[in-house]
N, C-alpha and C positions, 0 to 999 in steps of 0.2 A: 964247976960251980954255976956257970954262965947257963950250961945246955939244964941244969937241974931247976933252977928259980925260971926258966922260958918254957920245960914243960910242967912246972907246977903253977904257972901262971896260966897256963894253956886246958891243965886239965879243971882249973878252978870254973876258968870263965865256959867251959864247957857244961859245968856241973848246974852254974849258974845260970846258963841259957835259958832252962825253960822256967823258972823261978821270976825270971824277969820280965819273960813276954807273957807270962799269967798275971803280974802286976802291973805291968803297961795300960791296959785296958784296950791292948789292938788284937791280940788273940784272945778268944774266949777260954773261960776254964775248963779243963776237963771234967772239973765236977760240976757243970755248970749248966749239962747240955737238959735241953729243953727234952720235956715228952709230953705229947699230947696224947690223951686218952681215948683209945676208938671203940664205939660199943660193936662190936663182932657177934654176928649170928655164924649158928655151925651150917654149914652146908648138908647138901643130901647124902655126899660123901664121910662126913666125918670132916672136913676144912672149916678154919673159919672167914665168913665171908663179910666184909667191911658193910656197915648201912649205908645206901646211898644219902646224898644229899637233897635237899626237896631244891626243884630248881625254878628261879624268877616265869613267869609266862613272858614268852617272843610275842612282841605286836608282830602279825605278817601284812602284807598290804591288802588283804581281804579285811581286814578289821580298819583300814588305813581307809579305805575305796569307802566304807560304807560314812566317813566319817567326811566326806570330800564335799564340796555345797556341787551341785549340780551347773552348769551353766545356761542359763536363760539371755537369751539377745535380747529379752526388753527388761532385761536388770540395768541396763543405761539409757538415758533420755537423750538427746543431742536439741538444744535451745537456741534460738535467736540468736542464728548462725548471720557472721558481718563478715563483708569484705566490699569497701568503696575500691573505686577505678586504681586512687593512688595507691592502694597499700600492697603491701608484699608481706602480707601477713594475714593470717584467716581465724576470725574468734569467732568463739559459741561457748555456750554453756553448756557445761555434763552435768544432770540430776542421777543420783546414786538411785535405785526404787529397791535394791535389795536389803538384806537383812547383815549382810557383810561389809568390812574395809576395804575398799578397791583399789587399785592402782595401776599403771598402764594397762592403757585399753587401747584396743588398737581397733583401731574401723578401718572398713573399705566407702569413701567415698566417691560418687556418681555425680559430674557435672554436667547438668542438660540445660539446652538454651529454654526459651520462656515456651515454644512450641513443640517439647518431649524429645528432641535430638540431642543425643549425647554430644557434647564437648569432649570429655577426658573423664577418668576414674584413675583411681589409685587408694593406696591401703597404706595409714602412717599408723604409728603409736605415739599416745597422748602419754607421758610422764603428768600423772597428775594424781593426788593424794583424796577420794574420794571416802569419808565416814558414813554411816548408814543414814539415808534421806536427805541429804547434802547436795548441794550444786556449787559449782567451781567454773569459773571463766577460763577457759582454754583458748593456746593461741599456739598456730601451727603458719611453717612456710606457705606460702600460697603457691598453688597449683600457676597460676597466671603471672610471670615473671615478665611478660611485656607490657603488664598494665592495660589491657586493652579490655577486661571483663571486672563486672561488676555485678553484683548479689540486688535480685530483683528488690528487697526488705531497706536496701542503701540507695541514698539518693545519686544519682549520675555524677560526677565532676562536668563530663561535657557531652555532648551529644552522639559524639563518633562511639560513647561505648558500647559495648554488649553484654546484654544484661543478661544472667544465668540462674539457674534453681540447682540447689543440691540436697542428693538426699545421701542417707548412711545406712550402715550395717553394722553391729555390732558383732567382729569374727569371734574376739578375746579378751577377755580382762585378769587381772589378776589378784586373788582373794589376800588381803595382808594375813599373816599368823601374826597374832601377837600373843606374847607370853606370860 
């Protein structure tokens, strides 16, 4: 009686199985299955052959390049460039003259005494937020860490210093995208 009610329980929930995972909503129904409609041409064979799909246009970097601003070295101004004897710090003003947002710009600065002999050069970048025809005070480490030179346009602290001219180059800058 035992083995009879364990395989009619057995054959029930058997019967049952698939009745239940079609109302579960975790297996789909059999009668349920999706068909998408494809318009088919016949081939030259007698096949038939699926229409393709019309496909989005690839930007390549030839339609990228033509869209790039050019770089120009006097799309930056370098202004009333300071550095007294005491400072360990070196300001001037960047004037934006292009047509774009700029942002780090990196120059090769040249420091020559008052009579055309180089001191030092070197090449920093300026973190600085330039809008189109805009100027912004920038202020970079100084070249002269023992305090001993001073910018011919700054008044002396004292006599012993040595007074410098510098001039720049603009190597790079960088054009903002904005969205």
């Amino acid at each position: 009686m035992r083995k009879i009610l364990i395989l009619t329980l057995l054959g029930v929930g058997l019967a049952m199985g698939p009745l239940w995972s079609q109302s579960s909503g975790i297996m789909p129904r059999k009668s349920a299955t999706v068909r998408i409609p494809v318009q088919c041409l016949t081939g030259p064979s007698g096949e038939t052959v699926a229409t393709p799909v019309e496909r989005e246009p690839v930007v390549t970097t030839d339609s990228v390049e033509a869209v790039r601003p050019a770089f120009s070295p006097t799309a930056v101004d370098m202004l009333a460039f300071d550095k007294r004897m005491s400072d360990t710090r070196e300001s001037f003003l960047l004037r934006n003259n292009s047509p774009y947002h700029l942002s780090r710009v990196v120059l090769k600065l040249v420091y020559r005494a008052p009579d055309g002999q180089m001191i030092d050069y070197r090449t920093c970048t300026v973190e600085c937020d330039l809008l189109p025809g805009s100027t912004r005070k920038c202020e970079i480490d100084s070249f002269d860490r023992s305090r001993n030179y001073y910018h011919v346009d700054s008044p002396p602290a004292r006599v012993s210093g040595r007074p410098f001219k510098v001039s720049y180059q603009v190597l790079r800058y960088d054009v903002v995208v904005e969205p």
